[in-house]
C-alpha positions as CSV (number, residue, x, y, z in Angstrom):
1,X,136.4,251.0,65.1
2,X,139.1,249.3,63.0
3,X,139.0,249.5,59.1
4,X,137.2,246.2,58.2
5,X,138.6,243.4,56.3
6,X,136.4,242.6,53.4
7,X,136.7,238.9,53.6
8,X,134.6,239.5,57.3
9,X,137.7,237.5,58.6
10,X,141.4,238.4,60.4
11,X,143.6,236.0,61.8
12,X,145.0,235.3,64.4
13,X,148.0,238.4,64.5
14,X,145.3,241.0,63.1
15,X,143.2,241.0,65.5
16,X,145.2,240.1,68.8
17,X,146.8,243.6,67.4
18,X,143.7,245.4,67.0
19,X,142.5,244.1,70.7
20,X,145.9,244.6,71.9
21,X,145.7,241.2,73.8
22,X,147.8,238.3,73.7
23,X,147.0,235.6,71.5
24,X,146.1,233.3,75.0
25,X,143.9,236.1,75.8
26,X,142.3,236.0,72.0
27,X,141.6,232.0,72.8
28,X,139.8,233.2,75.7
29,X,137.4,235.6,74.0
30,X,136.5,232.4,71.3
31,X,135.9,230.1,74.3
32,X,133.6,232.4,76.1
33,X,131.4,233.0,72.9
34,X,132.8,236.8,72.3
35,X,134.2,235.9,68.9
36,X,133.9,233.6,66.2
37,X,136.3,231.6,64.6
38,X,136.4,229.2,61.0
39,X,139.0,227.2,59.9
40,X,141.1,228.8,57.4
41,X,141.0,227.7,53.9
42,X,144.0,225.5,52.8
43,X,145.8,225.3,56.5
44,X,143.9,223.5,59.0
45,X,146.3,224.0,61.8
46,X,145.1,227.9,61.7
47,X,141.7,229.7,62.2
48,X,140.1,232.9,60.9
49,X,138.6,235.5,63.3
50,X,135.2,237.0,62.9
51,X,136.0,240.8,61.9
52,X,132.6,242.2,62.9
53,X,133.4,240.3,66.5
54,X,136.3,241.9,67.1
55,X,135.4,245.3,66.3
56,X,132.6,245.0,68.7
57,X,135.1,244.2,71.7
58,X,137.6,247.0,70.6
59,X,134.5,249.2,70.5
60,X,133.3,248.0,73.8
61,X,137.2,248.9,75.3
62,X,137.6,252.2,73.6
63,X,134.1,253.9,74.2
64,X,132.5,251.9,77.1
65,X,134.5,254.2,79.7
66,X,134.2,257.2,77.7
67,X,130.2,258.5,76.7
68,X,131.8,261.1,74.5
69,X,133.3,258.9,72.3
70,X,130.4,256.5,72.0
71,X,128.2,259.6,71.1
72,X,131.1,260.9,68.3
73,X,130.6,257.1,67.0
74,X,127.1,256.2,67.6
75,X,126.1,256.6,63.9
76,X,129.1,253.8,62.9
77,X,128.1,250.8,61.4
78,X,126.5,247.8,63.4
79,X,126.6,249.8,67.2
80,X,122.6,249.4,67.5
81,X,120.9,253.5,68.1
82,X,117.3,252.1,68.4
83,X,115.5,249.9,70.1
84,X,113.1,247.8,67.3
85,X,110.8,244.4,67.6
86,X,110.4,243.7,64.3
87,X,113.5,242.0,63.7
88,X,116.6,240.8,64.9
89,X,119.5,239.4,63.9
90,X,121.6,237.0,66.2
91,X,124.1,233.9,66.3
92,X,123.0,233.7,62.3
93,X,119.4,234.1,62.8
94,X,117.0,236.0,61.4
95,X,113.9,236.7,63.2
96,X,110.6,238.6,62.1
97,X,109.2,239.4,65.5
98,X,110.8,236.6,67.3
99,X,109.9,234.1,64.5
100,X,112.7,232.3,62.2
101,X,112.7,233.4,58.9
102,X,114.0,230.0,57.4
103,X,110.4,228.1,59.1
104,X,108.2,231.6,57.3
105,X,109.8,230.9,54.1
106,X,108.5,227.3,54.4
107,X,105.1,228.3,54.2
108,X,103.8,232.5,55.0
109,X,102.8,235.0,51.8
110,X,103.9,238.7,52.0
111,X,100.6,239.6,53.1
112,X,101.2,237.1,56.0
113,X,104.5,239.0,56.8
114,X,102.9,242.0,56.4
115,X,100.4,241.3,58.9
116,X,103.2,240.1,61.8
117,X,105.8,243.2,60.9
118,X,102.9,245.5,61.2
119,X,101.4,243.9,63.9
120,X,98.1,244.0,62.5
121,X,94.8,243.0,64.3
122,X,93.2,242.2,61.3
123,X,93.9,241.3,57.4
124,X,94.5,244.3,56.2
125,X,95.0,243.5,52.7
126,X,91.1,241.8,52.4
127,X,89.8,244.6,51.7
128,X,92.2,247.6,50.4
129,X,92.1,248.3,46.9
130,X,94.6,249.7,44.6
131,X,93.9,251.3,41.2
132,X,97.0,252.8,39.0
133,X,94.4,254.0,36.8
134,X,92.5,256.0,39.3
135,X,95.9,257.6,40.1
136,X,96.0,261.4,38.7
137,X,99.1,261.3,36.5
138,X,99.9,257.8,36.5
139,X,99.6,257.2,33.3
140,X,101.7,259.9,31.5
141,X,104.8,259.7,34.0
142,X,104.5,255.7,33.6
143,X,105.2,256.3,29.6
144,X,107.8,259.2,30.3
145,X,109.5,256.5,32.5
146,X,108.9,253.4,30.7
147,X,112.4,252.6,29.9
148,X,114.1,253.7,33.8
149,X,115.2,251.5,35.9
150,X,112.7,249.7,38.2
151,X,113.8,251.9,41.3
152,X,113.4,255.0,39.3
153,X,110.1,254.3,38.3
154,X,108.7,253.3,41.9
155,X,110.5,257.2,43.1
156,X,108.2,258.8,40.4
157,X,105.4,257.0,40.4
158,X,105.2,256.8,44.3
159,X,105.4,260.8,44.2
160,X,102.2,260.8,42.7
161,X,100.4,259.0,45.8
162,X,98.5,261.0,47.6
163,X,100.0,261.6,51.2
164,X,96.8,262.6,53.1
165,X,95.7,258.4,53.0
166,X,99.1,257.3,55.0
167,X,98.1,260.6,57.2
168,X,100.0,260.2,61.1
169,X,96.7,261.5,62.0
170,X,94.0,258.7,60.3
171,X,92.9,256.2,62.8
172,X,95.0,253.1,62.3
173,X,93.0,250.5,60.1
174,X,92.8,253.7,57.2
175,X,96.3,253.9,57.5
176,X,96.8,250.6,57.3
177,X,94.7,250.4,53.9
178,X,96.8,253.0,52.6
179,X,99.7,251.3,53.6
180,X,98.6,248.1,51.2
181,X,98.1,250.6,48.2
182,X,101.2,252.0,48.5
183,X,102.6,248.4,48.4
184,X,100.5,247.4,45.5
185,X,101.5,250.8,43.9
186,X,105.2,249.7,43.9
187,X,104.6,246.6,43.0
188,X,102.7,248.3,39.7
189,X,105.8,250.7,39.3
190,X,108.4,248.4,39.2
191,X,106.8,245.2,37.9
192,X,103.9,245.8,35.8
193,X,100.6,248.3,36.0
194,X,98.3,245.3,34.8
195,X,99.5,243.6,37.9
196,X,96.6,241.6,39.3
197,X,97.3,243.2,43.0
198,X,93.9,241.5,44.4
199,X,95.7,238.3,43.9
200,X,98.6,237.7,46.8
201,X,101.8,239.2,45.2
202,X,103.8,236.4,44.5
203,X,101.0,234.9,42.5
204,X,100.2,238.2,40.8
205,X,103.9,238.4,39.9
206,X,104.8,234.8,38.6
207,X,101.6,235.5,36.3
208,X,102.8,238.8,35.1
209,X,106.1,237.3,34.5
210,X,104.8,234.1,32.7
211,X,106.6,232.2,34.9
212,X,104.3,230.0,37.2
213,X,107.2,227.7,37.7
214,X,108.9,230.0,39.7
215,X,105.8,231.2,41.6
216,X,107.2,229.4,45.1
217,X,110.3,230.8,45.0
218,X,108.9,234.4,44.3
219,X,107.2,234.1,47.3
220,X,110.2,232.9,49.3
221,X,111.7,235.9,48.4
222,X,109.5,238.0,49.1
223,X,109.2,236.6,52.6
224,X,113.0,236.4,53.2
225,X,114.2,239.9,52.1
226,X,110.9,242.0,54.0
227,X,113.4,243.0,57.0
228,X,116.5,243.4,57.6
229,X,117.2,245.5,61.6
230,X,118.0,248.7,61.0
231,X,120.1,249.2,58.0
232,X,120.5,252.6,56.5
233,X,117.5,252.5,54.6
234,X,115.3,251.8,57.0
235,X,117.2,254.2,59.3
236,X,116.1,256.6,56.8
237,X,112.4,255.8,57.0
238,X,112.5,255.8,60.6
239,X,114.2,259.4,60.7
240,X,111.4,260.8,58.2
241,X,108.6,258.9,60.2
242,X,109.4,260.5,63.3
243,X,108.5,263.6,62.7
244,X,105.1,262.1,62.2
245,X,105.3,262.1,58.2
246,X,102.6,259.9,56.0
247,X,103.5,256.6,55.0
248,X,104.2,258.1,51.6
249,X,107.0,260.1,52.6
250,X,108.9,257.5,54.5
251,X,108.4,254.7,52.0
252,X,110.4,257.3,49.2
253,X,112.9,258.3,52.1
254,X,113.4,254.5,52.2
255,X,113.8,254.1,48.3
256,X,116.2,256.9,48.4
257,X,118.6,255.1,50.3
258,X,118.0,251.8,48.2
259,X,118.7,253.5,45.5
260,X,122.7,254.3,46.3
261,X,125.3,252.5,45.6
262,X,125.5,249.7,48.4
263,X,122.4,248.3,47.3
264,X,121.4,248.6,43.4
265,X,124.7,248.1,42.6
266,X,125.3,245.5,44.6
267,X,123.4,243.3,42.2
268,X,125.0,244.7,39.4
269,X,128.3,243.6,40.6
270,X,126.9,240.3,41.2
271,X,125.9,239.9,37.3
272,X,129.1,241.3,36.0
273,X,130.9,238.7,38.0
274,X,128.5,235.6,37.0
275,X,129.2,236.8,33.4
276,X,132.9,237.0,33.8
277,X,133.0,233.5,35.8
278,X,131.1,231.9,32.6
279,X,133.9,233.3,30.5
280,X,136.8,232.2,32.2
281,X,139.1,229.1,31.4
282,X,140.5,228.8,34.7
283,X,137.6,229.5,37.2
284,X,140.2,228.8,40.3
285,X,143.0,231.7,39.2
286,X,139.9,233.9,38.2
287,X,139.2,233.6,41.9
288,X,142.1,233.9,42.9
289,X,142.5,237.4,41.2
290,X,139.2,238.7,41.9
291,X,140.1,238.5,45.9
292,X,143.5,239.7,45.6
293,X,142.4,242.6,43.0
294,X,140.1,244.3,46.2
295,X,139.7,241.3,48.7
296,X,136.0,241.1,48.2
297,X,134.0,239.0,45.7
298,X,130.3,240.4,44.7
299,X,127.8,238.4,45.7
300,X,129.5,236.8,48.7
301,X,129.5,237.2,52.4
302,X,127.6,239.1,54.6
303,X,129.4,240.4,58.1
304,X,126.2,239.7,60.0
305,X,126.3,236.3,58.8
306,X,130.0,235.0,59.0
307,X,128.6,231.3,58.5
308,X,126.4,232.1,55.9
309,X,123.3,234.0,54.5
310,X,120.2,232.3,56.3
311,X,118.6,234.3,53.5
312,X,120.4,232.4,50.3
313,X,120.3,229.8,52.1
314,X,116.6,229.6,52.0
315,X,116.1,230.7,48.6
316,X,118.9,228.9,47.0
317,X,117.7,225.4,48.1
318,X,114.2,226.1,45.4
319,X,116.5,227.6,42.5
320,X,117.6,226.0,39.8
321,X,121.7,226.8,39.9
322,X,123.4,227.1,36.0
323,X,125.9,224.8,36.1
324,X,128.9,227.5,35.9
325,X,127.6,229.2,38.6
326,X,127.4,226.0,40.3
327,X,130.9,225.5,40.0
328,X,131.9,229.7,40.7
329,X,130.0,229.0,44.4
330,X,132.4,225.3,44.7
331,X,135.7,227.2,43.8
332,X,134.8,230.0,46.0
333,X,133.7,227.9,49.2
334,X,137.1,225.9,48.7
335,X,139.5,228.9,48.2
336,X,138.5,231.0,50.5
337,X,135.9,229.6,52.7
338,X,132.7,232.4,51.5
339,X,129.4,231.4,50.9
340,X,126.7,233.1,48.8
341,X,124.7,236.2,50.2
342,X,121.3,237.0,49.9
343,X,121.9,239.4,46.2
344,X,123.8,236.4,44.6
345,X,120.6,234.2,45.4
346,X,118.4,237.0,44.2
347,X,120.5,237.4,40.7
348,X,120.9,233.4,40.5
349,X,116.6,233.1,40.3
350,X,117.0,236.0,37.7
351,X,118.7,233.7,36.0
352,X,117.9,230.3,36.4
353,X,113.9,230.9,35.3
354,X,114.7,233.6,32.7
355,X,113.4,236.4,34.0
356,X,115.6,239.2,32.8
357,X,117.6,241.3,34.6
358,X,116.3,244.7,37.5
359,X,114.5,241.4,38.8
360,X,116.1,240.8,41.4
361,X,115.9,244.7,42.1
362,X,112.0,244.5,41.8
363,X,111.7,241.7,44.5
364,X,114.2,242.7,46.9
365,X,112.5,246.6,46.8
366,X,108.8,245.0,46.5
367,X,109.6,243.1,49.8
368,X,111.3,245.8,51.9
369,X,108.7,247.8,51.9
370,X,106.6,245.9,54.0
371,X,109.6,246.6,56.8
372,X,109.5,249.8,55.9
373,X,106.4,250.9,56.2
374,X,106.9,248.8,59.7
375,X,109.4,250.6,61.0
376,X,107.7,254.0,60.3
377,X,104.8,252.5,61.8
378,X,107.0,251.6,65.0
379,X,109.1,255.1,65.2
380,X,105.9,257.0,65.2
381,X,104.1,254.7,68.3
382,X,107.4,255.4,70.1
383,X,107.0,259.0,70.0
384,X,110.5,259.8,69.7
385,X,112.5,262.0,67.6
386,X,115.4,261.4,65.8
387,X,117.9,264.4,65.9
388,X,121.6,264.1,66.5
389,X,123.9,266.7,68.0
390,X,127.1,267.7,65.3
391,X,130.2,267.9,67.1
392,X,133.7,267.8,64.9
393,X,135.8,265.3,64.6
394,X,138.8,267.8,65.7
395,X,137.6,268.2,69.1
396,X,139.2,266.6,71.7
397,X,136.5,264.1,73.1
């Protein structure tokens, strides 16, 4: 698979090279639907080329006629390993068990999420009940970690769970129950141990936070960011759950793997950037050089969603926008044709109701466990488990 651009975008040269077509040939592929193509910013006699797209046809030509190959590659980035129904992305959608998440956000809770990703016969968040207090060592590791970051906090705290309740072998409605408590309990660990978790957790949270004005847009979040395929993380709970671990164990393989780099950092970037866009006298060189310094700006794009983040999208619309990062997301559209990605809308909310920074950390992390813990749940119905061969790179495939 070619080395992506970070833009999500080639044109029209790049990638009849990397599909070693003609450019007649490249038309075709647009005009039968294989690839996507925008305008290019700035020159609208000339059009920019999906990356993602065209790695998935050179893919398709390189490895399609030759199993080895696909096997030495099957671990690469966006070539699908499992088959899942709890969501899907496609054409710019995102769908939680075939329903749009743009229509959920309108109106569903967590709990209602919770209920469809798990598919749940019943409520089970009626009648589970969560206590950090009644949680041997809770207290003492929360003061030792008082001052860690959110994530950090949920890893220790989480530890302390016991595993037995989230059991492979409990009948299903106990390990549902469990399932809620260990939502509640990272809820506690990252937000707040007076939490009120018998309240629905967006209500629970905009009262924690003293914010009831941004109670609607809490929830929208929560709702938008539960599921995501299969990226790494939950790759990670899936490989953990399928050799029929607790719940425990694969929600704090799945933190793990938040916890790196492409994720937590991610919103970092995003604030350092907002911060430095606020400073600048010239918002349109400051672009300008942020692109050209590594070719990506924080906070922007998403190769799954070349035409936009259906996720920022649907949280943006409810946020109140500060005026200079109004003006960073104008500049940007214009120059270069991105639009904002799900982190940027997260750190925005941070933001624009004042609620302090590892916010947007604590919502995003709160919410994904709820896929999580669904996609543990759906390896370990499947039966199956996960265990690659190794073969070297050096050997002639």
């Amino acid at each position: 698979m070619s080395q992506e651009n970070p833009h999500g975008f080639v044109d029209a040269a790049s990638a009849s090279a990397s599909l070693s077509v003609s450019r007649s040939t490249l038309y075709a592929y647009v005009s039968r639907g294989l690839i996507r193509s925008v305008p290019q910013p700035g020159n609208s006699r000339a059009r920019l080329y999906v990356q993602a797209d065209v790695d998935r046809l050179v893919w398709r030509k390189n490895h399609a006629r030759r199993p080895s190959a696909a096997v030495a590659t099957a671990l690469d980035w966006g070539l699908p390993i499992l088959e899942t129904h709890i969501s899907q992305i496609e054409k710019g959608r995102l769908t939680y068990r075939g329903r749009d998440i743009t229509a959920l956000a309108g109106h569903a809770s967590l709990e209602d999420v919770a209920v469809l990703l798990w598919d749940a016969h019943a409520a089970p968040f009626d009648k589970a009940h969560f206590d950090p207090a009644l949680v041997p060592g809770w207290a003492g590791t929360a003061r030792i970690k008082a001052n860690a970051p959110p994530v950090d906090r949920a890893l220790a705290l989480l530890a302390l769970m016991d595993p037995s309740a989230s059991s492979a072998r409990r009948p299903e409605n106990e390990r549902l129950a469990a399932a809620v408590c260990l939502v509640r309990a990272l809820a506690c660990a990252m937000a707040s141990a007076k939490l009120d978790v018998t309240k629905n957790l967006h209500d629970a949270l905009a009262e924690t936070w003293q914010r009831p004005d941004a109670r609607e847009v809490i929830r929208r979040i929560l709702v938008c960011c539960a599921d995501h395929e299969l990226n790494a993380a939950s790759f990670a709970v899936r490989v953990v759950a399928s050799m029929d671990a607790d719940l425990t164990s694969a929600l704090l393989a799945g933190l793990g793997a938040f916890r790196g780099l492409e994720h937590v950092t991610a919103f970092k970037d995003v604030r350092v950037l907002l911060e430095e866009a606020a400073a600048t006298d010239d918002l349109e060189d400051f672009v300008r050089q942020r692109t050209g310094k590594n070719g990506a700006l924080p906070g922007f794009f998403h190769r799954l969603y070349p035409e936009g983040d259906p996720r920022a999208a649907a949280i943006m619309a409810h946020v109140p926008v500060p005026p200079a990062t109004a003006k960073l997301i104008d500049s940007v559209a214009r120059l270069t044709g991105l639009r904002p990605n799900v982190e940027l809308a997260l750190v925005i909310t941070e933001t624009g109701y004042g609620l302090g920074q590892e916010v947007a950390e604590t919502l995003f992390t709160i919410s994904r466990s709820i896929g999580w813990i669904a996609h543990a749940i759906e390896q370990q119905k499947s039966g199956i488990r996960i265990r690659p061969r190794a073969c070297s790179r050096a050997t002639e495939l």
